[in-house]
VOBA-1610 file (N, C-alpha, C; in pm, whole numbers, padded with zeros to 5 digits, always signed):
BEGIN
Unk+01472+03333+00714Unk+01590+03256+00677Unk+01616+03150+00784Unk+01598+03009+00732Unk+01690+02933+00866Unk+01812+02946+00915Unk+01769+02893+01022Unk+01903+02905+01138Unk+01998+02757+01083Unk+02105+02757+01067Unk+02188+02670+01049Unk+02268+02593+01147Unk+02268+02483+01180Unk+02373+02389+01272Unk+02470+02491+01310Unk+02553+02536+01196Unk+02693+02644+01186Unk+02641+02761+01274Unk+02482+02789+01239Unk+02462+02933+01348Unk+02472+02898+01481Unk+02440+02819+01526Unk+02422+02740+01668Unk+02569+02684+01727Unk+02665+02641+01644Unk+02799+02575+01644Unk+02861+02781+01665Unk+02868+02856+01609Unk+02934+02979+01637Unk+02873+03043+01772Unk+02742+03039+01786Unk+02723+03087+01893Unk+02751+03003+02077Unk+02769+02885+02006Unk+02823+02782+02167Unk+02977+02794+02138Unk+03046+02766+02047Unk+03232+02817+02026Unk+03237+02989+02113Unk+03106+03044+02104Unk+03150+03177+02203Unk+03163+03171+02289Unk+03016+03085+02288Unk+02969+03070+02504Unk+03103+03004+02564Unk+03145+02907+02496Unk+03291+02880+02515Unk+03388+02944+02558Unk+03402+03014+02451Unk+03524+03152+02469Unk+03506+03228+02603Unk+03363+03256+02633Unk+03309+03345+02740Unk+03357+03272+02884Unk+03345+03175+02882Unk+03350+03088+03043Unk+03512+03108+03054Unk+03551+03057+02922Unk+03724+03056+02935Unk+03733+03142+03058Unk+03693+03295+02948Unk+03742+03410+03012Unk+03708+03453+03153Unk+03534+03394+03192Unk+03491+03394+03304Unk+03585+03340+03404Unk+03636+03220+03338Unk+03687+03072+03441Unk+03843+03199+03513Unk+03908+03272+03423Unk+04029+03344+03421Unk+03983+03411+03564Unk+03935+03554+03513Unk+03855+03613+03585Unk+03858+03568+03731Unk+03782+03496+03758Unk+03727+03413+03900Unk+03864+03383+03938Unk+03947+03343+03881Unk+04069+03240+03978Unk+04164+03438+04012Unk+04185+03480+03886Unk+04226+03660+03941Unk+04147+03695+04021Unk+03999+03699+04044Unk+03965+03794+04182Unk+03990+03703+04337Unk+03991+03570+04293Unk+04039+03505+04365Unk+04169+03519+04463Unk+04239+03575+04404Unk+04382+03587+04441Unk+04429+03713+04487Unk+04318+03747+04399Unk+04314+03944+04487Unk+04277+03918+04606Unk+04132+03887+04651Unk+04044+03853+04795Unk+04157+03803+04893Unk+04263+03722+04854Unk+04355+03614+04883Unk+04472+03740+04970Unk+04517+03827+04875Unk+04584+03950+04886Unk+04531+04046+04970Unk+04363+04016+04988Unk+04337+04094+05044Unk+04322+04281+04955Unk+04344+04257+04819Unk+04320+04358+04750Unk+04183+04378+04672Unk+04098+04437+04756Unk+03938+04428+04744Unk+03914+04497+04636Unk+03980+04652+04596Unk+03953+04665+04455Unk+03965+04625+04324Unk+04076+04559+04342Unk+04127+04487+04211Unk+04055+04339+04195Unk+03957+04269+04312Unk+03943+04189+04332Unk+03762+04219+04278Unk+03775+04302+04284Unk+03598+04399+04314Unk+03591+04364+04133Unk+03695+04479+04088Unk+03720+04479+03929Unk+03712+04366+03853Unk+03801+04246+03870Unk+03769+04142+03795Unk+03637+04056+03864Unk+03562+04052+03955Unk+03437+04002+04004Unk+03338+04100+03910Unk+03371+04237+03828Unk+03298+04289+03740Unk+03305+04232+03632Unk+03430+04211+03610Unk+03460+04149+03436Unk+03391+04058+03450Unk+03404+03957+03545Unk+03331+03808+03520Unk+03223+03795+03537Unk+03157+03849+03599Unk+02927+03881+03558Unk+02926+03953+03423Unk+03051+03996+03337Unk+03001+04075+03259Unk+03042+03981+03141Unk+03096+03841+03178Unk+03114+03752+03061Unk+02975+03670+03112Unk+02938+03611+03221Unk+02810+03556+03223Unk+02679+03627+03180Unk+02684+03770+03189Unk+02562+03869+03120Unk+02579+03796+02952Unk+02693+03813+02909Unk+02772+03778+02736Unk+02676+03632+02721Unk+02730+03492+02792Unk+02728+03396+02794Unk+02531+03415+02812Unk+02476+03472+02901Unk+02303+03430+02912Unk+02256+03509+02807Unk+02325+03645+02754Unk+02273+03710+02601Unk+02313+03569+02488Unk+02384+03512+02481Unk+02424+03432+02389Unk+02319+03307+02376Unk+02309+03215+02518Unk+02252+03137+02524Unk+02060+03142+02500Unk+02075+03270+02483Unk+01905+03341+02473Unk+01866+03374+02348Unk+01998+03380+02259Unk+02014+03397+02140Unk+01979+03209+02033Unk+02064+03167+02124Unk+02047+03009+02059Unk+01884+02930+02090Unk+01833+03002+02174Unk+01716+02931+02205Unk+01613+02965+02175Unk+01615+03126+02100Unk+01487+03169+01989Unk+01538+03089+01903Unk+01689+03105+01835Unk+01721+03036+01690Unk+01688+02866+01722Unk+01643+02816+01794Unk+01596+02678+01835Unk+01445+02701+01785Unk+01390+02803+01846Unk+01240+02850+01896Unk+01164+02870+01736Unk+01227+02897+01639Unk+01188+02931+01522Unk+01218+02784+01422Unk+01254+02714+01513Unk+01228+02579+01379Unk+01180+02474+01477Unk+01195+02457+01570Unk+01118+02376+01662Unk+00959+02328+01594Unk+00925+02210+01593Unk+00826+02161+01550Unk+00711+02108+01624Unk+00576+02197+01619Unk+00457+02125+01777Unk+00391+02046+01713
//
């Protein structure tokens, strides 16, 4: 089945969504480190590799669905 513009347009509107949440993330552990509160700071420095893991599964996703209509 082809991959559609729309498949490629839903999967970058995520990668989107993902950084948002990354971008969040980073400025909170930020402010923890800041506080000097290393666990809570530890915790969201987890959340946010675990939206870039999201974001490089995603982007790995768009580049077979590239990989399968790509023309040599």
């Amino acid at each position: 089945m082809p991959i559609t513009l729309e498949d490629q347009q839903i999967i970058f509107s995520e990668i989107s969504k993902q950084l948002e949440d990354a971008l969040i993330h980073s400025k909170i552990t930020e402010g923890h480190f800041n506080d000097k509160n290393v666990p809570r700071a530890c915790a969201h420095a987890f959340a946010l590799d675990g939206h870039l893991v999201k974001i490089k599964q995603l982007l790995d996703k768009a580049k077979l669905n590239h990989s399968t209509q790509a023309k040599v």
